[in-house]
PDB file of the backbone (N, CA, C, O) and the ligand in Angstrom, with CONECT records:
HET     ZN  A 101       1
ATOM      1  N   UNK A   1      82.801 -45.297 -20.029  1.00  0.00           N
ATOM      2  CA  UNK A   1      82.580 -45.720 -21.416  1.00  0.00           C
ATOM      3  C   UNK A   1      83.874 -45.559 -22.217  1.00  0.00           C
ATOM      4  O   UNK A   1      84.529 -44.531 -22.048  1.00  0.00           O
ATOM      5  N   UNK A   2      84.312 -46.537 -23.114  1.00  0.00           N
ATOM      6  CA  UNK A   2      85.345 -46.701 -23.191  1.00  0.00           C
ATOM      7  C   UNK A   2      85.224 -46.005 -24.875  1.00  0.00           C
ATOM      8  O   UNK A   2      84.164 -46.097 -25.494  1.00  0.00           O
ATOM      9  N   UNK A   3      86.064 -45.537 -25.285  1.00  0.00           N
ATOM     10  CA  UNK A   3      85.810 -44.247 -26.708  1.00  0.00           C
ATOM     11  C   UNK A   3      85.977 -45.878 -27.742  1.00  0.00           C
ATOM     12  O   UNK A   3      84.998 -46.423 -28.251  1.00  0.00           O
ATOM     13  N   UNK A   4      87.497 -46.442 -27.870  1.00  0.00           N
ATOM     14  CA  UNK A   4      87.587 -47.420 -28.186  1.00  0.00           C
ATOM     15  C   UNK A   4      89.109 -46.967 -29.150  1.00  0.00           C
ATOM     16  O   UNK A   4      90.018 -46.331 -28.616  1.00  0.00           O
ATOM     17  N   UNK A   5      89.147 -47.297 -30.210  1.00  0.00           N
ATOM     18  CA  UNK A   5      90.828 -47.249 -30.668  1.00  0.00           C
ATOM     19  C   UNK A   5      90.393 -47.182 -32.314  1.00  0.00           C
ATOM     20  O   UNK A   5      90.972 -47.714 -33.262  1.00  0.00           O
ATOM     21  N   UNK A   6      89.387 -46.490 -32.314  1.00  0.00           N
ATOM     22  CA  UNK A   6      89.727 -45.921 -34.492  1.00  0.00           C
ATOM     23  C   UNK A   6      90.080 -44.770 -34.254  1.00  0.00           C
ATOM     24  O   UNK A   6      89.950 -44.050 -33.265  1.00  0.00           O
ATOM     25  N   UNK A   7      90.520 -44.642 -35.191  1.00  0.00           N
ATOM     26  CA  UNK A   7      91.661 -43.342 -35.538  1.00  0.00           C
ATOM     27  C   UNK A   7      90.324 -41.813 -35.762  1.00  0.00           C
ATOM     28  O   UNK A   7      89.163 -41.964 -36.144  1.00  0.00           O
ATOM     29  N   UNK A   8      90.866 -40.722 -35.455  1.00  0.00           N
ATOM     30  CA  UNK A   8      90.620 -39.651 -35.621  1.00  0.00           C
ATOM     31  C   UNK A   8      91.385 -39.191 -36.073  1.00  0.00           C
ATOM     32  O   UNK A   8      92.526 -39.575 -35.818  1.00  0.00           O
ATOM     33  N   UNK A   9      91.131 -37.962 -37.122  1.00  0.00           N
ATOM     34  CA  UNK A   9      91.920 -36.371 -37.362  1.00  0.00           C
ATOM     35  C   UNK A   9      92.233 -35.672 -36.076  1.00  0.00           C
ATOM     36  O   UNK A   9      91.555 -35.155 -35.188  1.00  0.00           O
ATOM     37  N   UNK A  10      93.573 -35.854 -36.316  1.00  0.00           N
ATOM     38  CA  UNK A  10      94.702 -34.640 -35.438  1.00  0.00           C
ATOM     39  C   UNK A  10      93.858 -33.844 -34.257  1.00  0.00           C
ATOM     40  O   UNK A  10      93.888 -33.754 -33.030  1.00  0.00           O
ATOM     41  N   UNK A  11      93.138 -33.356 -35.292  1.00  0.00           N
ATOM     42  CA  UNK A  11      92.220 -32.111 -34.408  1.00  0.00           C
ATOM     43  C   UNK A  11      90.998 -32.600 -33.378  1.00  0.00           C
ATOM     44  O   UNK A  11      90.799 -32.102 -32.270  1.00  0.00           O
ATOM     45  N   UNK A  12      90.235 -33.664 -33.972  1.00  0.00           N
ATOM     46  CA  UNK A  12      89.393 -34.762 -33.476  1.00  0.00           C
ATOM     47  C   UNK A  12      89.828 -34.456 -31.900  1.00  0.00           C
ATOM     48  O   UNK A  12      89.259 -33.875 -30.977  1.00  0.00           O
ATOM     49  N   UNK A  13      91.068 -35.103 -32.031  1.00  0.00           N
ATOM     50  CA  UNK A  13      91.573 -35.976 -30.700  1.00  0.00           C
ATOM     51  C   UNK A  13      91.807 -34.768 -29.766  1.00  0.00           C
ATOM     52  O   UNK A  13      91.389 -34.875 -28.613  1.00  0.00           O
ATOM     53  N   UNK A  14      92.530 -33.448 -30.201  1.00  0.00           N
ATOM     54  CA  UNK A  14      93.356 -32.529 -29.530  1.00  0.00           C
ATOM     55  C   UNK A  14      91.783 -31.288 -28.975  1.00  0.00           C
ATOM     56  O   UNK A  14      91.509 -30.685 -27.938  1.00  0.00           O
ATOM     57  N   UNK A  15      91.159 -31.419 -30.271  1.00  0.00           N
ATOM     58  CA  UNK A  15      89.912 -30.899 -29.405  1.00  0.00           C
ATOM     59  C   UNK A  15      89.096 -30.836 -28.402  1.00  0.00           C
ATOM     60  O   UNK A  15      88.424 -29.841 -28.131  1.00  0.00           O
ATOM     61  N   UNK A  16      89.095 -32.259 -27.564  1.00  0.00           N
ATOM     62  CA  UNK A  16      88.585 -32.033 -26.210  1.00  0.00           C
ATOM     63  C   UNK A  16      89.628 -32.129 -24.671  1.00  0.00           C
ATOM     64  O   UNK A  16      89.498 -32.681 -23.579  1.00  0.00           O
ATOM     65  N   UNK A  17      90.815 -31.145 -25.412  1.00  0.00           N
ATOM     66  CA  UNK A  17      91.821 -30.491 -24.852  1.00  0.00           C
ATOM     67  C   UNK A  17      92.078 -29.727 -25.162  1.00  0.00           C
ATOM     68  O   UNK A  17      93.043 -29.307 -24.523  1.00  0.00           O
ATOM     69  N   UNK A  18      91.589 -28.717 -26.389  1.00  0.00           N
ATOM     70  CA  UNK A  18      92.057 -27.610 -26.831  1.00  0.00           C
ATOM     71  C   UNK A  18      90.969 -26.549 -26.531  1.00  0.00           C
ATOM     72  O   UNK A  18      89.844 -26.759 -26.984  1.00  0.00           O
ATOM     73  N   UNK A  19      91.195 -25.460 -25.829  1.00  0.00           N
ATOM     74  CA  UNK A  19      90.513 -24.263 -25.632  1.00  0.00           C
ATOM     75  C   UNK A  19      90.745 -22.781 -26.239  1.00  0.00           C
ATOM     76  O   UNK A  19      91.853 -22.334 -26.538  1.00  0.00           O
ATOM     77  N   UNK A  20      89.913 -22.314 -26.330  1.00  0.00           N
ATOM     78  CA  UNK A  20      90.483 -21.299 -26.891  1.00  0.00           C
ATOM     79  C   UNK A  20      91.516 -20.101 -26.049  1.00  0.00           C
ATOM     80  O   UNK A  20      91.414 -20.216 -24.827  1.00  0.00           O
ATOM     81  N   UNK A  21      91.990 -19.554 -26.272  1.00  0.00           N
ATOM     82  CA  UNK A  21      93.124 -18.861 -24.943  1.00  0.00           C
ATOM     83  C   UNK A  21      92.417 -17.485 -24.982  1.00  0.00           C
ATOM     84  O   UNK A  21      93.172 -16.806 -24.286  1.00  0.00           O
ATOM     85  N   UNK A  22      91.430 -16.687 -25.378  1.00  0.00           N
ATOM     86  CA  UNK A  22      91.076 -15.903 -24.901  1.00  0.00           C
ATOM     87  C   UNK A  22      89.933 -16.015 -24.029  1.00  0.00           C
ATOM     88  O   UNK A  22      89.796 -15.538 -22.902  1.00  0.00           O
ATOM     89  N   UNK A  23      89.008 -16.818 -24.810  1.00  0.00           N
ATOM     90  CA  UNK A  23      87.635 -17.094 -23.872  1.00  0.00           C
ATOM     91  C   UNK A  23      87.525 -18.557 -23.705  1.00  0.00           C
ATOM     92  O   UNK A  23      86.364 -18.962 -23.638  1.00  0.00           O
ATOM     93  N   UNK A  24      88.655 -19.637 -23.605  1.00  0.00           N
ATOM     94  CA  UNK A  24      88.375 -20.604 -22.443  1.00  0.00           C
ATOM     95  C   UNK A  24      87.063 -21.092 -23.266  1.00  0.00           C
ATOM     96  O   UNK A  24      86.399 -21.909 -22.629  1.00  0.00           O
ATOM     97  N   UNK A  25      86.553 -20.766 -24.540  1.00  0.00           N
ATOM     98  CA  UNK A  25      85.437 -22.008 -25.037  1.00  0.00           C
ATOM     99  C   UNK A  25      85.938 -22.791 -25.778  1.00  0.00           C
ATOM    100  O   UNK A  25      87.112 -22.747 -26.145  1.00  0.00           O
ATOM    101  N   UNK A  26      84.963 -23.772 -26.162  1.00  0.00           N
ATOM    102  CA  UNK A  26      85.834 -24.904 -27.213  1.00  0.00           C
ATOM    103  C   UNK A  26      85.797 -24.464 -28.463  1.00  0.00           C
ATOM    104  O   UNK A  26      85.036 -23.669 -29.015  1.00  0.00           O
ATOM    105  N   UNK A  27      87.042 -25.297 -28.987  1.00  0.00           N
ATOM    106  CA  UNK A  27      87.335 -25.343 -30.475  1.00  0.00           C
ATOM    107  C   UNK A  27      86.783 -25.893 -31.025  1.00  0.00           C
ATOM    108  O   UNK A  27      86.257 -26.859 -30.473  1.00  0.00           O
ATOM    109  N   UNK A  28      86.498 -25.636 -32.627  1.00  0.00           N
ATOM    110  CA  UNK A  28      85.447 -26.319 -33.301  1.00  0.00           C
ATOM    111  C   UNK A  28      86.229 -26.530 -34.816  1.00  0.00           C
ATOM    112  O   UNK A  28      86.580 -25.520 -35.425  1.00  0.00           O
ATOM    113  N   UNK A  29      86.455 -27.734 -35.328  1.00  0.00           N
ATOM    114  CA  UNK A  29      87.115 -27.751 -36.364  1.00  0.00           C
ATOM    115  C   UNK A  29      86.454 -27.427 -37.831  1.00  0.00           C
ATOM    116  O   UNK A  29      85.645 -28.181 -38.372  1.00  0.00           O
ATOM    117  N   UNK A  30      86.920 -26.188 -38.396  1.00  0.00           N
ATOM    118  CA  UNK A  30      85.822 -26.147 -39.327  1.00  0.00           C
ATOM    119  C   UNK A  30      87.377 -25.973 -40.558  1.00  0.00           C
ATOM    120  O   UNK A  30      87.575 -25.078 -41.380  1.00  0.00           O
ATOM    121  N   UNK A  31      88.021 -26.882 -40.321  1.00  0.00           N
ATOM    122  CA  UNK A  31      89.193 -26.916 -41.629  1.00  0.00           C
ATOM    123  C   UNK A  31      88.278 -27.016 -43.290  1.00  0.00           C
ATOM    124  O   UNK A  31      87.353 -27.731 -43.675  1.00  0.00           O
ATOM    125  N   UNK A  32      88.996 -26.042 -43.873  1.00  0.00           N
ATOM    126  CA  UNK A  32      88.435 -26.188 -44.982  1.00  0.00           C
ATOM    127  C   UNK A  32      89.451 -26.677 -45.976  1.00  0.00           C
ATOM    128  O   UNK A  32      90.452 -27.167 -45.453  1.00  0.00           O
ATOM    129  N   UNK A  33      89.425 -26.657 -47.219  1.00  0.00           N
ATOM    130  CA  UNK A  33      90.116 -27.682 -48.395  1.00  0.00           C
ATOM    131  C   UNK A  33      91.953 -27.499 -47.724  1.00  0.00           C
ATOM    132  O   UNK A  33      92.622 -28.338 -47.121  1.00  0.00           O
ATOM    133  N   UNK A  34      92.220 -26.476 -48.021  1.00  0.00           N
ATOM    134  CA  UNK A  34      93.364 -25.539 -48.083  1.00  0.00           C
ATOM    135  C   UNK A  34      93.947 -24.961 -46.800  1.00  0.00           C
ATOM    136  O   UNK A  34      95.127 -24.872 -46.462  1.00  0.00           O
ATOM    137  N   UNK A  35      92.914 -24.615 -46.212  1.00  0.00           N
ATOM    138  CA  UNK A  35      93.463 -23.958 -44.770  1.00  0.00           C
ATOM    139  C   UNK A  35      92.864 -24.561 -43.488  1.00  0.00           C
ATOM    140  O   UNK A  35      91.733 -24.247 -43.115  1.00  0.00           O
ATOM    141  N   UNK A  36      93.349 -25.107 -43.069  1.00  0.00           N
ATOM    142  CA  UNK A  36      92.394 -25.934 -41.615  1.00  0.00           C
ATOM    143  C   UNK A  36      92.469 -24.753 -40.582  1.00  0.00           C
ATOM    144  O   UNK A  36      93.241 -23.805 -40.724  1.00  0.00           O
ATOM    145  N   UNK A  37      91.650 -24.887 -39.595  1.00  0.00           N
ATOM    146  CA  UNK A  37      91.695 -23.752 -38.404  1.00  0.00           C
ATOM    147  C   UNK A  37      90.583 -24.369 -37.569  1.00  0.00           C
ATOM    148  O   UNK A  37      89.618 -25.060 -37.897  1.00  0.00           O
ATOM    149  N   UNK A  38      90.976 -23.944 -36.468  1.00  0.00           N
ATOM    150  CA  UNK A  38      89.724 -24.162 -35.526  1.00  0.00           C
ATOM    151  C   UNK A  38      89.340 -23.125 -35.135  1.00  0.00           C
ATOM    152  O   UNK A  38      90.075 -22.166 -34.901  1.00  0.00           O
ATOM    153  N   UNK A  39      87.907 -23.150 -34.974  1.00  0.00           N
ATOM    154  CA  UNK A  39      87.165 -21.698 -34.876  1.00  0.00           C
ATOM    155  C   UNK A  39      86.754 -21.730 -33.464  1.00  0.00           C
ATOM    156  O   UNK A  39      86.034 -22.680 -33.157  1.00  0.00           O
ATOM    157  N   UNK A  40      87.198 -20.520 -32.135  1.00  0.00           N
ATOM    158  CA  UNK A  40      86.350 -20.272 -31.201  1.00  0.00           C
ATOM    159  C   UNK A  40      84.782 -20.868 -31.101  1.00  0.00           C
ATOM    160  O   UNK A  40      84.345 -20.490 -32.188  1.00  0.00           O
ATOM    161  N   UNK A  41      83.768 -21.515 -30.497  1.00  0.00           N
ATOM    162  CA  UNK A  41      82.825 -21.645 -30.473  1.00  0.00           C
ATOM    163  C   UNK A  41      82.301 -20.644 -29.328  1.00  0.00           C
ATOM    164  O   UNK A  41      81.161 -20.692 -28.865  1.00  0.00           O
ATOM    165  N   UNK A  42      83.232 -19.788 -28.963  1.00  0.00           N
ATOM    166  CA  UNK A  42      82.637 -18.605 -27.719  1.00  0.00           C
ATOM    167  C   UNK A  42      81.640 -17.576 -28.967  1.00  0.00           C
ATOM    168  O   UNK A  42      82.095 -17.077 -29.997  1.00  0.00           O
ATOM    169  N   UNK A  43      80.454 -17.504 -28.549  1.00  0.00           N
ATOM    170  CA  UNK A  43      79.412 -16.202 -29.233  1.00  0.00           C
ATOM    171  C   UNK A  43      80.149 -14.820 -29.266  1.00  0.00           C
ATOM    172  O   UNK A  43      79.963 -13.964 -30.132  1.00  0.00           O
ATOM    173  N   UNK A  44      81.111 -14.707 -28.084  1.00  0.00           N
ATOM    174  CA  UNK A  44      81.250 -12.832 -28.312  1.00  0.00           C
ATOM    175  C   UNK A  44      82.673 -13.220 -28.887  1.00  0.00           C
ATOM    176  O   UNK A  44      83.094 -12.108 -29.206  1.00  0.00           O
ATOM    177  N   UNK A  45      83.608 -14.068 -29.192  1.00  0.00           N
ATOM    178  CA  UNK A  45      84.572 -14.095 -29.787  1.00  0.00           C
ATOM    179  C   UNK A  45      84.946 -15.400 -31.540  1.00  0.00           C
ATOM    180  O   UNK A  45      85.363 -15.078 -32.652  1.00  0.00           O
ATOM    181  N   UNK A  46      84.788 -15.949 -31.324  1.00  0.00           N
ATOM    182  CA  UNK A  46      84.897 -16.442 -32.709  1.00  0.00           C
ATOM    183  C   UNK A  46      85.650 -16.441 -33.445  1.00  0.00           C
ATOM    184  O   UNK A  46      85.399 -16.482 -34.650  1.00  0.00           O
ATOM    185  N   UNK A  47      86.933 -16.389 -32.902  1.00  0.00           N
ATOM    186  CA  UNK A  47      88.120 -16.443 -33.549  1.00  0.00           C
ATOM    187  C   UNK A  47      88.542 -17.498 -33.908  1.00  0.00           C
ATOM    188  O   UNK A  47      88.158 -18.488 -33.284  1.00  0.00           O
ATOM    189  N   UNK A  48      89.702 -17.712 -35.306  1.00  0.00           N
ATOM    190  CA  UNK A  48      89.987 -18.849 -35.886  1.00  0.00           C
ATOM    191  C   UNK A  48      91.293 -18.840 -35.623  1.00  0.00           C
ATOM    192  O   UNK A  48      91.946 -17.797 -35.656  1.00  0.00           O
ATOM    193  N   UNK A  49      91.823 -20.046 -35.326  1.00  0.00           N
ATOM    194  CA  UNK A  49      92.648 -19.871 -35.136  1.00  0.00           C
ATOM    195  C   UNK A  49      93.512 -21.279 -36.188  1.00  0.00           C
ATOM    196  O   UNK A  49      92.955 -22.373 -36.286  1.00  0.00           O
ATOM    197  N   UNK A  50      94.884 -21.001 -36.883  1.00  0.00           N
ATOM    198  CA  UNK A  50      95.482 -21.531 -37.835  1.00  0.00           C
ATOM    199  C   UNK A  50      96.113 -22.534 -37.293  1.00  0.00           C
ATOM    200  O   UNK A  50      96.684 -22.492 -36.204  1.00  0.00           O
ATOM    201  N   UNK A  51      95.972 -24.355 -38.700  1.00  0.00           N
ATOM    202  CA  UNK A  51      97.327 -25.163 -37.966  1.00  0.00           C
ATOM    203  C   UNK A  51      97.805 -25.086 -39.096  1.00  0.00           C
ATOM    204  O   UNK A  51      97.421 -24.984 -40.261  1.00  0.00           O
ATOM    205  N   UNK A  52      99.048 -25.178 -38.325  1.00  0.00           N
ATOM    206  CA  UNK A  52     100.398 -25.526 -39.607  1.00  0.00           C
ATOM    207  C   UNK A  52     100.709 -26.958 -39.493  1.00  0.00           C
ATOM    208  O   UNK A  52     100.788 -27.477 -38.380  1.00  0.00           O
ATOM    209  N   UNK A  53     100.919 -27.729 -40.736  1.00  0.00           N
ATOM    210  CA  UNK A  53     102.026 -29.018 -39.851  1.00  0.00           C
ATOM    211  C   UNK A  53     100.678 -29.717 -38.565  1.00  0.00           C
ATOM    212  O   UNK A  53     100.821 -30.245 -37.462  1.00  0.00           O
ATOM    213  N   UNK A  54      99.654 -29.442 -39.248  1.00  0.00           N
ATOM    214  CA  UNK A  54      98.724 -30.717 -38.380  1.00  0.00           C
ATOM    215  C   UNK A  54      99.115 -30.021 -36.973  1.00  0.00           C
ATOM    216  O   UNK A  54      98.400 -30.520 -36.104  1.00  0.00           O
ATOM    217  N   UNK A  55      99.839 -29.219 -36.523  1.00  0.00           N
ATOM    218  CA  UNK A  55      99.557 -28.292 -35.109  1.00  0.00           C
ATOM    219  C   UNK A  55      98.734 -26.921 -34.870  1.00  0.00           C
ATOM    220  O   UNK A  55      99.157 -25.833 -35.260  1.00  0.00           O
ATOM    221  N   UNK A  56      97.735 -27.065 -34.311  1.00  0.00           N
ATOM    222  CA  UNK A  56      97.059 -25.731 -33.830  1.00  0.00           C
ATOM    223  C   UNK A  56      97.669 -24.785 -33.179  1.00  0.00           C
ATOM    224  O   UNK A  56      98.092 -25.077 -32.060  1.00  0.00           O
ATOM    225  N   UNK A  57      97.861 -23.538 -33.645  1.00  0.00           N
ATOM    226  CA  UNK A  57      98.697 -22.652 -33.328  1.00  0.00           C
ATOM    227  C   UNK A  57      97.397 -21.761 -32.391  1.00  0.00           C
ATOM    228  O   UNK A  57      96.588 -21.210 -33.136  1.00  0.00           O
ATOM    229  N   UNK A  58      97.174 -21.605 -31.110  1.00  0.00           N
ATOM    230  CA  UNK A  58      96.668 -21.015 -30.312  1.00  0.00           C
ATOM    231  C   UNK A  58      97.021 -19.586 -29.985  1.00  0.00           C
ATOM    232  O   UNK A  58      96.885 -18.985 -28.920  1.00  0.00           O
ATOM    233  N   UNK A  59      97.259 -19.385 -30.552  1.00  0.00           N
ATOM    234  CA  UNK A  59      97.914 -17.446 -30.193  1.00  0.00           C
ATOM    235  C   UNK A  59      96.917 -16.396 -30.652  1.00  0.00           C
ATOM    236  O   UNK A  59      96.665 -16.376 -31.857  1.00  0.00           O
ATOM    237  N   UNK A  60      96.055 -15.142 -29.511  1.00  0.00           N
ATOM    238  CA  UNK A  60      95.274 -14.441 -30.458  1.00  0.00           C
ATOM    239  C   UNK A  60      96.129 -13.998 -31.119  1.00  0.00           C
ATOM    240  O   UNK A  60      95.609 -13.627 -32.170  1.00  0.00           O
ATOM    241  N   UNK A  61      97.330 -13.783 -31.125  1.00  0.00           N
ATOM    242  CA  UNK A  61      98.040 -12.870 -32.140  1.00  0.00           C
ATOM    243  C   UNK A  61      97.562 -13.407 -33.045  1.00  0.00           C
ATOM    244  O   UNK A  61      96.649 -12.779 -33.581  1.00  0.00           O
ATOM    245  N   UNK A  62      97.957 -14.911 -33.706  1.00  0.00           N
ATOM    246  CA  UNK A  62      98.295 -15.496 -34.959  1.00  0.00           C
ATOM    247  C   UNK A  62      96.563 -16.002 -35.558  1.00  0.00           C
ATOM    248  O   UNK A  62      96.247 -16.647 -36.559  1.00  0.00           O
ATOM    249  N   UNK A  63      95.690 -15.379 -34.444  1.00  0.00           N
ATOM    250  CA  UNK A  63      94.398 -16.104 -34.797  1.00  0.00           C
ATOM    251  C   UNK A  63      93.338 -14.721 -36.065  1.00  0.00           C
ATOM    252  O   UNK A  63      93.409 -13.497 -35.955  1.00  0.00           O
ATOM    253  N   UNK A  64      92.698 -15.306 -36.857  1.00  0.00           N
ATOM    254  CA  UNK A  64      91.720 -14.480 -37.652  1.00  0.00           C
ATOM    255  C   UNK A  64      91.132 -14.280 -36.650  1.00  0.00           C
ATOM    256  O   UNK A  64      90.853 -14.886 -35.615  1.00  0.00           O
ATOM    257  N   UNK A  65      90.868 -12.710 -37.384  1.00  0.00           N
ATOM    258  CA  UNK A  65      89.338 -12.314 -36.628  1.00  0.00           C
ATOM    259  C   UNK A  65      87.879 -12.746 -36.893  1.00  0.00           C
ATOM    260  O   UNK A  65      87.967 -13.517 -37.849  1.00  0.00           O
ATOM    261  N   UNK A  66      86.875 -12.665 -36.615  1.00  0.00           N
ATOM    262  CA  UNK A  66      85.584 -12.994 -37.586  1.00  0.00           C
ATOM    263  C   UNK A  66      85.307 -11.972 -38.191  1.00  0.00           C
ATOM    264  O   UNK A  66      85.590 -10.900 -37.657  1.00  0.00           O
ATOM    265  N   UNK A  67      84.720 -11.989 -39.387  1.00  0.00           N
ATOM    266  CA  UNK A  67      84.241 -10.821 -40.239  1.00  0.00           C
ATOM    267  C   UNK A  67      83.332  -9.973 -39.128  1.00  0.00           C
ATOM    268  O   UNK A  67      82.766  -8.931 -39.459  1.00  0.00           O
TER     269      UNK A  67
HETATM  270 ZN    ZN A 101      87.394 -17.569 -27.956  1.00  0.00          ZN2+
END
């Protein structure tokens, strides 16, 4: 099945290639006004992690924790 050729957000596209680097689940784009991030969708981790510059910075270092 062919996806087809309209445009997605940055993250759209990079998301079903982007994992999270501690627990290997997917990213979930929950960018808000001001700060975009993709959030772990792993249950025991849930970390967010920051883009700068429309790039997802994957590092737990550089990633929020969840409350
Ligand atoms: Zn994770």
């Amino acid at each position: 099945m062919l996806e087809g050729t309209h445009l997605m957000p940055l993250e759209a596209g990079l998301l079903e290639i982007l994992a999270c680097p501690a627990c290997h689940s997917p990213l979930d784009d929950r960018s808000a006004d001001a700060e975009p991030e993709l959030v772990c969708t792993g249950a025991d981790c849930g970390l967010a992690y920051p883009v700068r510059d429309g790039i997802p910075v994957l590092l737990v270092d550089e990633a929020r924790r969840p409350a």
